[in-house]
Residue frames as a rotation matrix with the C-alpha (Angstrom) as fourth column:
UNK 1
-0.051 -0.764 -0.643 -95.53
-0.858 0.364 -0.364 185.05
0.512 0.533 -0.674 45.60
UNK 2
0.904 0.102 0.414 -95.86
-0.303 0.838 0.454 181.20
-0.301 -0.536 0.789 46.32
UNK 3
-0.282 -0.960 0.001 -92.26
-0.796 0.233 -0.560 179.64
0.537 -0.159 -0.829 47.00
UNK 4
0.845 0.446 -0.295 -92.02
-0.453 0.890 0.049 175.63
0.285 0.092 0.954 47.31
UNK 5
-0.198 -0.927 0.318 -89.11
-0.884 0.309 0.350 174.49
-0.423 -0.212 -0.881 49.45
UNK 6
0.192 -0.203 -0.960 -87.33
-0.618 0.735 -0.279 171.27
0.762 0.647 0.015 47.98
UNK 7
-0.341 -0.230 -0.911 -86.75
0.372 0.858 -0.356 167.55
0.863 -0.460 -0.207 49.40
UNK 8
0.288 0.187 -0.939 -86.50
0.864 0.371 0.340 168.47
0.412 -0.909 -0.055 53.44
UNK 9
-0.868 -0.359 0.344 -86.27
0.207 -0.890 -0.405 171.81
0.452 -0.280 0.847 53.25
UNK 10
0.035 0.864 -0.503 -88.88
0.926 -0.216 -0.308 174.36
-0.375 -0.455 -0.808 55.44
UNK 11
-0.463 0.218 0.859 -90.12
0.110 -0.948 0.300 177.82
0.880 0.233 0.414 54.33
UNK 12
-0.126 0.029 -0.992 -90.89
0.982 0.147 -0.121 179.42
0.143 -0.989 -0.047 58.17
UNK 13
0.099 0.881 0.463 -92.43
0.501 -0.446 0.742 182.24
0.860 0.159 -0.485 59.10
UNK 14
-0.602 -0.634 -0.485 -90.82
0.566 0.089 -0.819 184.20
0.563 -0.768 0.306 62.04
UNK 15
0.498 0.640 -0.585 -92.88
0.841 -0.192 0.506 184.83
0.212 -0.744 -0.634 65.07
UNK 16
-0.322 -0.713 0.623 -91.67
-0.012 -0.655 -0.756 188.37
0.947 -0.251 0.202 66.01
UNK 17
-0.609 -0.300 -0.734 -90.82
0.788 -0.132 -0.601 188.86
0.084 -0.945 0.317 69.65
UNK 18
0.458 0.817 -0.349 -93.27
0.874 -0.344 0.342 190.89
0.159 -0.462 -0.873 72.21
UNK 19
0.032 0.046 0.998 -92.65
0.480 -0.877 0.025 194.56
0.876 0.479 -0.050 72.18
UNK 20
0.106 0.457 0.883 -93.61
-0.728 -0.569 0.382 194.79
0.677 -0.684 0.272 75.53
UNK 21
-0.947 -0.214 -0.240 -92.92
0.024 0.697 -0.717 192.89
0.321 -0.684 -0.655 78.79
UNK 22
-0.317 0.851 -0.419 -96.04
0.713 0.505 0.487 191.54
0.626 -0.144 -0.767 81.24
UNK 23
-0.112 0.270 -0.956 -95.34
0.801 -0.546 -0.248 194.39
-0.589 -0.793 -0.155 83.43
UNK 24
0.958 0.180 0.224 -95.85
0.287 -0.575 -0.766 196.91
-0.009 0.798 -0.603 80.24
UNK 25
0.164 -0.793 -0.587 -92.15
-0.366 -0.602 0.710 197.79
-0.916 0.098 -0.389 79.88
UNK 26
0.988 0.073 0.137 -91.24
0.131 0.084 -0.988 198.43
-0.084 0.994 0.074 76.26
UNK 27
0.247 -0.845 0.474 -88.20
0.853 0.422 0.307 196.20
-0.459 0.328 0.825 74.75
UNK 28
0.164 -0.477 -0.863 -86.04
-0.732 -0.646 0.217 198.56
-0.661 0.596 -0.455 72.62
UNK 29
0.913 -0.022 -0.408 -84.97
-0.259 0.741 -0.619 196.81
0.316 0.671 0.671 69.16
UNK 30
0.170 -0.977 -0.125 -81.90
-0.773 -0.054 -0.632 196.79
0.611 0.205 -0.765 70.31
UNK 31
-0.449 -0.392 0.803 -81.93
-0.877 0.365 -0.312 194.78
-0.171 -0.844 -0.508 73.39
UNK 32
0.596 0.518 0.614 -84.14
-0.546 0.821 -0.163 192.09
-0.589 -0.238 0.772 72.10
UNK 33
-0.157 -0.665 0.730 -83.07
-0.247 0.742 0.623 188.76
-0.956 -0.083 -0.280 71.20
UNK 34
-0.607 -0.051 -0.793 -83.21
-0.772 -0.202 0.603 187.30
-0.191 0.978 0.083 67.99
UNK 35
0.256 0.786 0.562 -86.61
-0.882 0.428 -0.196 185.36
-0.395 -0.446 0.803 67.96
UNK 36
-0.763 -0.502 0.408 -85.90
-0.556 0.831 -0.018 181.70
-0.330 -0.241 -0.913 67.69
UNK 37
-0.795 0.311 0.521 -89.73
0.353 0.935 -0.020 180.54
-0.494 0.168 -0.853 66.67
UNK 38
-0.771 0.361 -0.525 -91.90
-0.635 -0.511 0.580 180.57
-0.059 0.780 0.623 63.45
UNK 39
0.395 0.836 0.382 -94.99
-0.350 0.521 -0.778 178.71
-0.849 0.174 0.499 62.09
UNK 40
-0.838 -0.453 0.303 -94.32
0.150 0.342 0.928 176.66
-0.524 0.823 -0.219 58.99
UNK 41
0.159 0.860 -0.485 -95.75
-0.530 -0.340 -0.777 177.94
-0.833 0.381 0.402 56.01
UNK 42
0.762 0.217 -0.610 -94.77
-0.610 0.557 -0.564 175.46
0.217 0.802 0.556 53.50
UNK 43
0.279 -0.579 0.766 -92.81
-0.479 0.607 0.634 172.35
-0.832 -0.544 -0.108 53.44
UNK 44
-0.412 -0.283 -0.866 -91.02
-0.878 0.377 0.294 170.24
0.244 0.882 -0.404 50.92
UNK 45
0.304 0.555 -0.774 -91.68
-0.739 0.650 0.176 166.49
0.601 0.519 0.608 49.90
UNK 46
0.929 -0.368 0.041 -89.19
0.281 0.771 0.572 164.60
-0.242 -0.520 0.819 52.03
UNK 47
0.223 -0.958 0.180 -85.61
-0.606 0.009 0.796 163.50
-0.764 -0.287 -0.578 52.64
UNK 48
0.568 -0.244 -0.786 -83.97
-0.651 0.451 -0.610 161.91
0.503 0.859 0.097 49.29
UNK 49
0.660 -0.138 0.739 -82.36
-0.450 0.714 0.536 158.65
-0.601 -0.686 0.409 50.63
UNK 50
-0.468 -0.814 0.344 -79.33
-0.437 0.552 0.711 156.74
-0.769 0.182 -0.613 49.25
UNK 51
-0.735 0.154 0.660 -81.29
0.309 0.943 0.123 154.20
-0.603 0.294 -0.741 47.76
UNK 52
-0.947 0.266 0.181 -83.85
0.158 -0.107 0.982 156.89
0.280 0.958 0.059 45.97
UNK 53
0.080 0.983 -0.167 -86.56
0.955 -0.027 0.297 156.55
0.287 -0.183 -0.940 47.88
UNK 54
-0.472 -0.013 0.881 -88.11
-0.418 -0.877 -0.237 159.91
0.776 -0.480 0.409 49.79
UNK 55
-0.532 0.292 -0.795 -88.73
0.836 0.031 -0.548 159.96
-0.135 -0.956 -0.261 53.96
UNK 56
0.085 0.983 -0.162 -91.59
0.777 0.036 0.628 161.71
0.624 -0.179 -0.761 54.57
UNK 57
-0.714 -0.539 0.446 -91.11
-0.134 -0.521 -0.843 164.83
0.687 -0.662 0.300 56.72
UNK 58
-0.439 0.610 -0.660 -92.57
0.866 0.484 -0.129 164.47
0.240 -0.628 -0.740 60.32
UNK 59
-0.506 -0.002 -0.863 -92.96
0.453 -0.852 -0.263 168.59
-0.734 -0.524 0.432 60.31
UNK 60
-0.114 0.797 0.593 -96.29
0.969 -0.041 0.242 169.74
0.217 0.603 -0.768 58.26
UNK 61
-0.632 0.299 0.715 -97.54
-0.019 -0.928 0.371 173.16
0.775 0.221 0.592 57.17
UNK 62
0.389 0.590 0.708 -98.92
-0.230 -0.682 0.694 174.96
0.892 -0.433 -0.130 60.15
UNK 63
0.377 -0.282 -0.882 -96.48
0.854 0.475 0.213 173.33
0.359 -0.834 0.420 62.74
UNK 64
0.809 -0.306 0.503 -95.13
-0.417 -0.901 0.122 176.33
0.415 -0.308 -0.856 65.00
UNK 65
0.770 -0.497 -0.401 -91.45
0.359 0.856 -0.372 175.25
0.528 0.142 0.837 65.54
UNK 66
0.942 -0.198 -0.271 -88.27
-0.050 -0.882 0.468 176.30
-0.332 -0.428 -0.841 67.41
UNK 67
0.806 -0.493 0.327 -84.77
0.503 0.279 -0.818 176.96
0.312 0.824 0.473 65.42
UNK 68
0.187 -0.783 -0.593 -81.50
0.772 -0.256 0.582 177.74
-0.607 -0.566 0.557 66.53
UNK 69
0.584 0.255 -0.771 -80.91
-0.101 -0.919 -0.381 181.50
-0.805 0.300 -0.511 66.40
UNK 70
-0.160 -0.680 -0.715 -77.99
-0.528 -0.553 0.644 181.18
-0.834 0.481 -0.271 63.50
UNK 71
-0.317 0.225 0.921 -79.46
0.416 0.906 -0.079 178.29
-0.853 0.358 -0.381 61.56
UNK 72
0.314 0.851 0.420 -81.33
0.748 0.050 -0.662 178.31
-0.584 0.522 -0.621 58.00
UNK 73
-0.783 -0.518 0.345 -81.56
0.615 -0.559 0.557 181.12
-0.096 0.648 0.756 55.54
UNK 74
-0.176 0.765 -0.619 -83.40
0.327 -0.548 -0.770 184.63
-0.929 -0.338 -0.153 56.40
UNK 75
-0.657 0.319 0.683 -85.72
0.643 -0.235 0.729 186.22
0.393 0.918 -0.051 53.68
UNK 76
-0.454 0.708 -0.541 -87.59
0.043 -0.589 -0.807 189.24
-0.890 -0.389 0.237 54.09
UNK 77
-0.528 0.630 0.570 -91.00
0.720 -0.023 0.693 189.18
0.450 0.776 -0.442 51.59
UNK 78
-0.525 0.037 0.850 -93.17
0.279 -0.936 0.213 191.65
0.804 0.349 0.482 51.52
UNK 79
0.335 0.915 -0.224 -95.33
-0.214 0.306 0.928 190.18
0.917 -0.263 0.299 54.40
UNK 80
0.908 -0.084 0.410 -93.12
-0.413 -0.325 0.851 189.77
0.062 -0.942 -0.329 56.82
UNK 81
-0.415 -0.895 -0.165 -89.22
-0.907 0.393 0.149 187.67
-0.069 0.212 -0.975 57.57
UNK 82
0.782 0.618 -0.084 -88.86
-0.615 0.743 -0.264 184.49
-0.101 0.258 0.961 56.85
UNK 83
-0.291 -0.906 0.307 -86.18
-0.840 0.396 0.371 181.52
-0.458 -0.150 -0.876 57.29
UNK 84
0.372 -0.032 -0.928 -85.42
-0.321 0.933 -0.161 178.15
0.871 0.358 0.337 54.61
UNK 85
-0.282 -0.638 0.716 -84.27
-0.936 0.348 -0.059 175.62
-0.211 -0.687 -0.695 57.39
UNK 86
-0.436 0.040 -0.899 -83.67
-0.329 0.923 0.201 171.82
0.838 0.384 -0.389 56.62
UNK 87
0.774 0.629 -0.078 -85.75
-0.130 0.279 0.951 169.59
0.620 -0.726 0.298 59.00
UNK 88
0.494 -0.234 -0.838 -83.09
0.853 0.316 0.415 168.47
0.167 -0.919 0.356 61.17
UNK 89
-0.553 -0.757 0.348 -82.22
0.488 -0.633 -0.602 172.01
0.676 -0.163 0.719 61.91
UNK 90
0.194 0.843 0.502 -85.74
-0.627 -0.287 0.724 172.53
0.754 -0.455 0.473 63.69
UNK 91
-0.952 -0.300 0.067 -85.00
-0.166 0.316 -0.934 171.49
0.259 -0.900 -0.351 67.73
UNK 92
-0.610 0.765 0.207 -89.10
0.739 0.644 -0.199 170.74
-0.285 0.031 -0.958 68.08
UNK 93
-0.119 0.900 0.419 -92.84
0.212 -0.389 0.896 171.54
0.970 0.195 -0.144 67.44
UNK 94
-0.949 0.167 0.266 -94.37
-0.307 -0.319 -0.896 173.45
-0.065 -0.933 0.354 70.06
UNK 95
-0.661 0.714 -0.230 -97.77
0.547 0.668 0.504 171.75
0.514 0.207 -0.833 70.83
């Protein structure tokens, strides 16, 4: 299934959280946090402006990003979760 976010929206890919600490202790589901950063897997066209025009988003398919934990709208596809989130809900790109 191919799914095209609109204007300045993101379609986002959640990174799931390690399983396992560095010292090999294993996380229960319970105790972990709710992971916070995805890869973008599709992007819309831009921001619609007043005046009509479209802004450009500055966040491009394959950007790995980080999103507040309560932010966006989750989706679970068959492939794994997934979150809509408008650009200015994305706090940065991890480089």
């Amino acid at each position: 299934m191919n799914i095209k976010p609109l204007y300045d929206r993101l379609l986002v890919k959640i990174n799931n959280p390690e399983e396992t600490t560095e010292g090999g202790i294993i996380i229960p589901d319970a105790s972990q946090e709710k992971p916070q950063e995805g890869t973008v897997i599709s992007a819309g066209n831009g921001r619609l402006l007043e005046d009509g025009t479209v802004k450009p988003l500055d966040i491009k398919k394959g950007d790995t990003v980080l999103f507040n934990k309560y932010g966006g709208m989750e989706l679970s596809l068959g492939d794994g979760d997934y979150i809509f989130l408008k650009e200015d809900e994305v706090l940065g790109v991890i480089e």
